[in-house]
C-alpha positions as CSV (number, residue, x, y, z in Angstrom):
1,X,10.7,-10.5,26.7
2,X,11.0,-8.9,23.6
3,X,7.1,-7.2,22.1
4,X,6.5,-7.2,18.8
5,X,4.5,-4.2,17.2
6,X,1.3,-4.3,15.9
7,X,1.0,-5.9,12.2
8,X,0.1,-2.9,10.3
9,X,-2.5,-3.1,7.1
10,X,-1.1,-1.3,4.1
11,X,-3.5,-0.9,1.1
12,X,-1.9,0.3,-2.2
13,X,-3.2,1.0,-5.9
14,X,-3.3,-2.1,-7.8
15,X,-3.2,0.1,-10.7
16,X,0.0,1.9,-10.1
17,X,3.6,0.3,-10.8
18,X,5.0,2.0,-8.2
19,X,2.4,1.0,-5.8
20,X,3.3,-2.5,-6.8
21,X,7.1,-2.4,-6.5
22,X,6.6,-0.8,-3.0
23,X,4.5,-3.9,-2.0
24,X,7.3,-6.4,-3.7
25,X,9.6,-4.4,-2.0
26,X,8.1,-4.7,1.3
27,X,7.4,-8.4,0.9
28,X,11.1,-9.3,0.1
29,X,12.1,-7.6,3.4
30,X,9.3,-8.5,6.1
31,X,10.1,-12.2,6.5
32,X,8.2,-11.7,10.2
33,X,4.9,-10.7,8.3
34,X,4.9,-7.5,10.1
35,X,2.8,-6.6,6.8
36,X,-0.8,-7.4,5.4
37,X,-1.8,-6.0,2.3
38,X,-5.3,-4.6,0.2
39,X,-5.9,-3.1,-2.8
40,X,-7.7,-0.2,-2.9
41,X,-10.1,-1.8,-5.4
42,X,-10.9,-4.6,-3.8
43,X,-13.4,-5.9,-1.3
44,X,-11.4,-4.8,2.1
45,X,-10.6,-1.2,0.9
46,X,-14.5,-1.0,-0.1
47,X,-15.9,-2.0,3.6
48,X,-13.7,1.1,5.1
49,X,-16.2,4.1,5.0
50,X,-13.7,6.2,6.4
51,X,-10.6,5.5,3.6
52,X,-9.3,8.7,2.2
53,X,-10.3,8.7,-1.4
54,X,-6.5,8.8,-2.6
55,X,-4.7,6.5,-5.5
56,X,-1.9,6.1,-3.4
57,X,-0.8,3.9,-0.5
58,X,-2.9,3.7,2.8
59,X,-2.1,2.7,6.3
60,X,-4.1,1.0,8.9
61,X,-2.2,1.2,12.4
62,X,-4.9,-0.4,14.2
63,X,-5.6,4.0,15.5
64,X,-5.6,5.9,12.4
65,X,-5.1,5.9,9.1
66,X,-1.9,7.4,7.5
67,X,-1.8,8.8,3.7
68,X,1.3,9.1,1.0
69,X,4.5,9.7,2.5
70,X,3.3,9.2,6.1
71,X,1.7,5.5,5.1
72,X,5.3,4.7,3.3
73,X,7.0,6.0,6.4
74,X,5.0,4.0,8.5
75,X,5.3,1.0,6.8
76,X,9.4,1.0,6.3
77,X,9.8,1.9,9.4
78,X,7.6,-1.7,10.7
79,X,9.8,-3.4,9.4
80,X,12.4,-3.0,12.2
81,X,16.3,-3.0,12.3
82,X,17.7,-0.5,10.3
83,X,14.7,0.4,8.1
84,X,13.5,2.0,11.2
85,X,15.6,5.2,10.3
86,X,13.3,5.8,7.1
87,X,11.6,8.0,10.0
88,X,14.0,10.7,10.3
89,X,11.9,11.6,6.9
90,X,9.2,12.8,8.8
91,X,11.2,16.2,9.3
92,X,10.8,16.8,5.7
93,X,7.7,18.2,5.3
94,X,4.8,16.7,4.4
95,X,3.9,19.1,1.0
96,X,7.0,17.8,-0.3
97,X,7.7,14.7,0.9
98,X,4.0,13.7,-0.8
99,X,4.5,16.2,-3.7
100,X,7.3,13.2,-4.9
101,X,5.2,10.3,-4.5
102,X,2.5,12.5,-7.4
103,X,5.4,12.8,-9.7
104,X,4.8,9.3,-11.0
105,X,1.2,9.8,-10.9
106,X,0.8,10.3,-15.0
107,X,-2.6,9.9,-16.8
108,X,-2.7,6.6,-18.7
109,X,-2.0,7.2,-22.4
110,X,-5.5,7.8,-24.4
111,X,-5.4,4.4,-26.3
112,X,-4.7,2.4,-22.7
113,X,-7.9,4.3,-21.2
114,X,-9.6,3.4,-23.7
115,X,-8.9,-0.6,-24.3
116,X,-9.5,-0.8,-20.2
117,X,-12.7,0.8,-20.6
118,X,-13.7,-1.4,-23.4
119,X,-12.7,-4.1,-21.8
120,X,-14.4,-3.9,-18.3
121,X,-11.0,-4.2,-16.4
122,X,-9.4,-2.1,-13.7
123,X,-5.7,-2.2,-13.8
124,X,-4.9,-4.5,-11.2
125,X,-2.6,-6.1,-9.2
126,X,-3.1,-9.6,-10.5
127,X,-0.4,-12.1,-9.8
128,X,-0.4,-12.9,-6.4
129,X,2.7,-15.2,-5.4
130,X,2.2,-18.1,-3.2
131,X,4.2,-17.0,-0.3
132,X,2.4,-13.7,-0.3
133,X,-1.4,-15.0,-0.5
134,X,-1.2,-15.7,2.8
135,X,0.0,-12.3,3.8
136,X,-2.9,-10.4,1.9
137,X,-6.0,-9.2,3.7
138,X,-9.3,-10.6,3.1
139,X,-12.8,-9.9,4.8
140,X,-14.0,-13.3,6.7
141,X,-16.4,-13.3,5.0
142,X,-13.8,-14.4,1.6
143,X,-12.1,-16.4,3.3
């Protein structure tokens, strides 16, 4: 009998492009639904007191919460078969392994800033596809 490993909770920036692609790029490979996913600015990421304060991704395994290169780690690696490799990363150490996810991280251009501040929006994911609404995490209480 074959056990299946526990589904994981992976919350992301919905503000960063990167973060994004990382979630399409999960999606298109966990046909299972190994995968639920939160944005850091939404509801779910709010009602976890203990979330790192990070504009990165975030893992829930059901026992701790894993940061940056350990939460992308974590995540591949769920989604079985082959991708399960991804973990010989973890000898890399952890300094650098994260200090390549912060070279994306660039400060939004002045005039960007300043039309999201003006207009009272965060810079979200906002296009959620059909066959992924049902594989993003909500409180009960939204549903």
């Amino acid at each position: 009998m074959a056990t299946h490993a526990p589904t994981l909770l992976v919350f992301f920036d919905g503000a960063c492009g990167l973060c994004n692609g990382f979630v399409d790029f999960l999606v298109a490979r966990d046909p299972e639904g190994a995968l639920r996913f939160a944005s850091l600015q939404g509801q779910t990421a709010a009602s976890y007191p203990t979330l790192p304060a990070v504009d990165s991704v975030i893992v829930d395994d059901g026992t701790r919460l894993l940061v940056r290169s350990d939460a992308a780690i974590a995540a591949i690696a769920q989604l079985g078969g082959a991708w399960s490799a991804v973990r010989v990363l973890q000898v890399v150490p952890r300094a650098i392994r994260d200090s390549c996810l912060r070279l994306h991280r660039a400060e939004p251009a002045p005039v960007e800033r300043a039309a999201f501040e003006l207009q009272g929006t965060e810079r979200t994911r906002a296009v959620v596809v059909p066959a992924v609404r049902a594989r993003w995490f909500r409180l009960r209480s939204e549903n």
